[in-house]
C-alpha positions, -999 to +999 in steps of 0.1 A: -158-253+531-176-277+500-160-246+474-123-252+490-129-287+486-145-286+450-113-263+442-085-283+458-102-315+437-099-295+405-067-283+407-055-324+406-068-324+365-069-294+353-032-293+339-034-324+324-073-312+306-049-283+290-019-308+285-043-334+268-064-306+247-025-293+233-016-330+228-050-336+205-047-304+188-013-316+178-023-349+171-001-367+193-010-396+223-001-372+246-002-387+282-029-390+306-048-365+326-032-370+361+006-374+344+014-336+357+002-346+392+021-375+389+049-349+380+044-330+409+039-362+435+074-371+423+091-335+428+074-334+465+098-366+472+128-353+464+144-327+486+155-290+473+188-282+468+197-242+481+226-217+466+252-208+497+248-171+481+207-173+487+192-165+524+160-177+542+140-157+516+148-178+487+138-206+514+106-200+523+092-181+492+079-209+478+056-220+509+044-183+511+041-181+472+014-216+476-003-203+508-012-172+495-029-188+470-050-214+494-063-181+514-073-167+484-086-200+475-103-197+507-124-168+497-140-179+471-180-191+473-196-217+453-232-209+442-253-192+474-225-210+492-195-187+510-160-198+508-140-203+544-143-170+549-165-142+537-165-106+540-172-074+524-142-061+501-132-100+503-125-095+468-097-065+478-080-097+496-088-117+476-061-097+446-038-083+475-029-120+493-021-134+455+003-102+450+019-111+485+026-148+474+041-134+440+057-105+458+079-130+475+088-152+442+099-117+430+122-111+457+133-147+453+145-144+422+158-116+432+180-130+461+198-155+440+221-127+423+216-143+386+207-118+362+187-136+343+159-140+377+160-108+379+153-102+343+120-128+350+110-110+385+111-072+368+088-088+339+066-104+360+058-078+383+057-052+356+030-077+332+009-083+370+013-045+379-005-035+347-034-065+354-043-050+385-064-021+372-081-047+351-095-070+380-104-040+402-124-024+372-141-055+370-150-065+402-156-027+412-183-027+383-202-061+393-200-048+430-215-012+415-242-034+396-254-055+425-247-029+455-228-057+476-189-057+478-181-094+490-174-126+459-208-141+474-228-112+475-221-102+443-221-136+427-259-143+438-271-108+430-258-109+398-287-115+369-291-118+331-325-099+322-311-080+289-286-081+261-264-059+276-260-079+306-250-111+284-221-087+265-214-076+302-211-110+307-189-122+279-166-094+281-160-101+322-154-144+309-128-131+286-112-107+312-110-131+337-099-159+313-068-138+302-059-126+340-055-164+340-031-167+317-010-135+323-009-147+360-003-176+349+027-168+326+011-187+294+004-180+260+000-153+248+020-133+273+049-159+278+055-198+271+060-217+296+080-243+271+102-223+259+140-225+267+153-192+262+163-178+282+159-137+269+125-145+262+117-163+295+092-147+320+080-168+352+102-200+340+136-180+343+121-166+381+123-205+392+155-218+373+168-225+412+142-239+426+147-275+425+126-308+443+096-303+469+094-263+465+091-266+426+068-290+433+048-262+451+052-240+428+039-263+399+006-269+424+001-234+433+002-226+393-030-255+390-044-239+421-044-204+403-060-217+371-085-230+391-095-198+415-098-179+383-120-207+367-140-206+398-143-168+393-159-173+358-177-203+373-198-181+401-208-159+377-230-181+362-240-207+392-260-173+407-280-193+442-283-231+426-282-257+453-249-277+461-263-307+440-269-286+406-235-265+414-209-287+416-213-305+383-217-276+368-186-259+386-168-288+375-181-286+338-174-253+336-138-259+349-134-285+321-145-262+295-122-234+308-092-260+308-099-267+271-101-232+260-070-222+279-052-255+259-069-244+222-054-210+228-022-222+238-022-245+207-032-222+181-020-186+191+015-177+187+034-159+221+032-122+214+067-102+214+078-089+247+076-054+235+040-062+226+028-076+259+020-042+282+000-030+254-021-063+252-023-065+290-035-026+292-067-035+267-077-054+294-079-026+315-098-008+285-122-036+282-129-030+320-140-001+317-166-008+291-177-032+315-181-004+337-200+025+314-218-009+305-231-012+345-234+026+343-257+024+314-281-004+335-281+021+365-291+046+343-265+069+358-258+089+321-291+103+323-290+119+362 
């Protein structure tokens, strides 16, 4: 229960830590931290307007698209702390309850009829189609490492006792820091600024939504930083008490904001035709991950 609540409290700053990193980097002003909550706040007061050529899907698609990301919210632990719910191959629903949320904003987009939402939808679910193999490899290695298949298991079995276990380390941060942005549809994959529409990928999915469901879908986008932020987070917390954990969840979460805002200001979007390559090294850096695990097991030499 204190992870869920540590995550729902992060999600309320981390946009506006990656807004006000871009705005320094720039050298504006830039507004305050809580300004895209503020944002958000304001959309959830309005009421959404709905095509007559959309059905029910289009509807309730955004509700689904946040809840999805709560329960997997949900699973998540907090240094020897579980999440609401743990289990073994938690991590299995973890992945599959986020692709049910975005499986719906897919079929969204599709339900409007506009060709240019369907153009969005058949990116998206192509760019998160080829991330897949790159979280499984991942968590499939750590869960090979420490013999345990559940995020808390894992997370307090996990150790640093060599240098191959800090590369391990660093090369899982970076994984899981660009799942974050490809899920999240930001640099370098797509940009969620820009206003064209050809070169649109999650933006042109949500052109329709209007009022309290874009509102939802702006919160479930914080929410999602956050769960992957709390991913890199638990691999480092290992079994510290509640009192040592939290600040140092939320540190890290404030770190992983600013480096998610100095990317976003200083590397360019990639072009589209570039994209599934980039995505698939990801998948290649998973698997050094895992000859990396192998290699600590000692496997090679049986």
């Amino acid at each position: 229960m204190i992870s869920f609540i540590v995550i729902i409290v992060t999600s309320l700053f981390i946009s506006g830590i990656i807004v006000r990193t871009k705005s320094i980097c720039s050298g504006r002003k830039g507004s305050g931290i809580m300004q895209p909550m503020r944002d958000i706040l304001k959309l959830w007061k309005k009421g959404s307007v709905y095509s007559h050529t959309s059905s029910w899907i289009f509807r309730i698609a955004p509700t689904v698209y946040f809840s999805s990301i709560l329960m997997a919210a949900a699973a998540l632990p907090l240094g020897g702390h579980c999440g609401l719910f743990s289990f073994d191959g938690d991590f299995v629903f973890f992945a599959y309850v986020l692709a049910t949320g975005k499986f719906f904003n897919i079929i969204a987009a599709l339900d409007t009829g506009s060709s240019f939402e369907g153009m969005g939808a058949s990116r998206e679910a192509l760019f998160s189609m080829l991330a897949e193999p790159a979280f499984f490899l991942l968590m499939g290695s750590l869960s090979l490492l420490t013999g345990y298949t559940s995020f808390n298991a894992i997370f307090q079995a996990l150790h640093f006792g060599s240098y191959i276990t800090y590369a391990l380390t660093a090369i899982a941060t970076f994984i899981l820091l660009m799942l974050a942005m490809i899920e999240n549809s930001r640099m370098p994959i797509d940009d969620p600024k820009t206003h064209l529409e050809l070169t649109m990928i999650h933006e042109v999915m949500i052109l329709d939504n209007s009022g309290f469901d874009l509102g939802l879908i702006f919160q479930a986008t914080n929410f999602k930083f956050v769960i992957y932020g709390a991913l890199i987070a638990n691999m480092f917390l290992g079994n510290l008490p509640l009192y040592d954990a939290i600040p140092m969840f939320l540190g890290i979460q404030v770190v992983f904001g600013i480096c998610i805002g100095l990317i976003e200001s200083f590397m360019a979007r990639y072009r589209m035709t570039h994209n599934a390559q980039f995505v698939l090294i990801l998948s290649s850096l998973s698997l050094l991950v895992l000859f990396g695990v192998l290699m600590l097991l000692n496997k090679f030499n049986s």
